[in-house]
C-alpha positions, 0 to 999 in steps of 0.5 A: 472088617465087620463079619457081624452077620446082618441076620440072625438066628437063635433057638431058645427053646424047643420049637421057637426061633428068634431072627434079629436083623441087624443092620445099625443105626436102624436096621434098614431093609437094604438088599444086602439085608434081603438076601441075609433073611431070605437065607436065614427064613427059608430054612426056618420055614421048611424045618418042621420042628420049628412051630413059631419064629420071632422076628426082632430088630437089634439095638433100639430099632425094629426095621426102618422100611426100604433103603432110601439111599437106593430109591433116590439113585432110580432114575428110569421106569426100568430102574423103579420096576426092578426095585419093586419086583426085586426078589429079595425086596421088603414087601416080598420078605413080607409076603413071605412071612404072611403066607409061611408055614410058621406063625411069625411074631414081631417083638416091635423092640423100637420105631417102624416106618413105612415098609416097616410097618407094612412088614410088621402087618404081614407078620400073625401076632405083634408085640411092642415095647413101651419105647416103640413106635409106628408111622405110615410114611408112605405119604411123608416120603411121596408114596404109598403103603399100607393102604390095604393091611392097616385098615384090615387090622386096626378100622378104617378111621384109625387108619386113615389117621395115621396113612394120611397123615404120617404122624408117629403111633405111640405104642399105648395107641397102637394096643388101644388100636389093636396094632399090638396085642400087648405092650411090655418094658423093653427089656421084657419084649422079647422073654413076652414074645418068646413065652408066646411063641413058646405057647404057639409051638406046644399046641397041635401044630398043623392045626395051628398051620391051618389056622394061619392060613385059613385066618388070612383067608378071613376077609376075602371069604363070604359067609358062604364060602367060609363056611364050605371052608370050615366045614372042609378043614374040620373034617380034615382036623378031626382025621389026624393022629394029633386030634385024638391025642389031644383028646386022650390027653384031655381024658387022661390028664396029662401034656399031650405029644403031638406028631404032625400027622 
């Protein structure tokens, strides 16, 4: 018997976390595999020491999306409602992660499709390797997905590319694109994605909070509200503790040691 777990946790350095999902031959997102990252996330999350988690698929696949085996056996409308609202289904794993505490980077170790994709989308920074790719499949497996994520991140011309068509985005498109900010060999990902996390979990971490936050907020806000936001936030920053240190340190030349309040 394969007690392997679906999901896992690694903590290699101070502050940063790795969860791999690990579910061959292509890591789909089953419910098994939901309930497994629930379990493993949520603590993450409400750990304050943790200040950034990377997000990895194992072996030569990131995530595949949904399980298509369970979306063929839905036979009533019933049946497709609780497969949507499920609680521990893909798009809520994604929501979770886009509005957690923690910054999330998605170190893209290999293909990612459909509910995949939009996953990755709902994590804050992407990273891919060399052999990774990327296709909105709603449109090849008679659905839809991504429709509002992928235009936000890449521009609308891009994006209807690769939605209308469900071709595959090689990953030296998806950086020219900006669906990934960088592009390394395989074997390189995943040390690349952890010295970035690395470098997130050492700055002043509830600004960096408030700046994911504040950051998903970016395209829904007019100038004007955005700018009672700002105004709101900044005032909010420059009352805390880790604030001052970051200027003490700035004077007296050395790291700062910052302290969540």
């Amino acid at each position: 018997m394969n007690d392997r777990p679906l999901v896992r946790v690694d903590r290699p350095s101070p502050g940063v976390a790795v969860l791999t999902v690990d579910s061959p031959p292509r890591n789909a997102f089953t419910r098994d595999v939901g309930a497994a990252f629930f379990a493993a996330f949520e603590p993450l999350d409400a750990d304050l020491d943790v200040r950034c988690v990377v997000i990895t698929g194992a072996g030569t696949a990131f995530l595949a999306g949904g399980d298509l085996r369970l979306q063929q056996s839905l036979k009533t409308p019933e049946d497709n409602e609780a497969y949507v609202n499920h609680p521990e289904s893909l798009s809520a794993a994604m929501r979770r992660v886009e509005e957690s505490r923690v910054p999330v980077i998605a170190a893209v170790n290999g293909p990612v499709a459909g509910g995949g994709l939009e996953f990755a989308l709902g994590c804050d920074v992407r990273l891919a390797a060399t052999t990774a790719s990327f296709v909105a499949a709603g449109v090849n497996v008679g659905l839809i997905l991504s429709w509002y994520r992928l235009p936000r991140t890449i521009g609308l011309g891009p994006a209807k590319q690769m939605l209308l068509t469900g071709a595959p985005c090689d990953a030296a498109t998806a950086e020219r694109w900006g669906l990934v900010t960088a592009v390394h060999e395989l074997g390189d990902l995943l040390p690349a994605a952890i010295a970035l996390a690395e470098r997130i979990a050492s700055r002043a971490p509830l600004s960096v909070e408030l700046t994911k936050a504040c950051a998903n907020r970016a395209f829904d806000l007019t100038t004007e509200e955005a700018s009672a936001v700002q105004r709101e936030k900044f005032l909010e920053m420059l009352a805390t503790r880790d604030h001052h240190e970051a200027l003490d340190a700035f004077f007296d030349r050395r790291r700062p040691a910052f302290e969540r309040w």
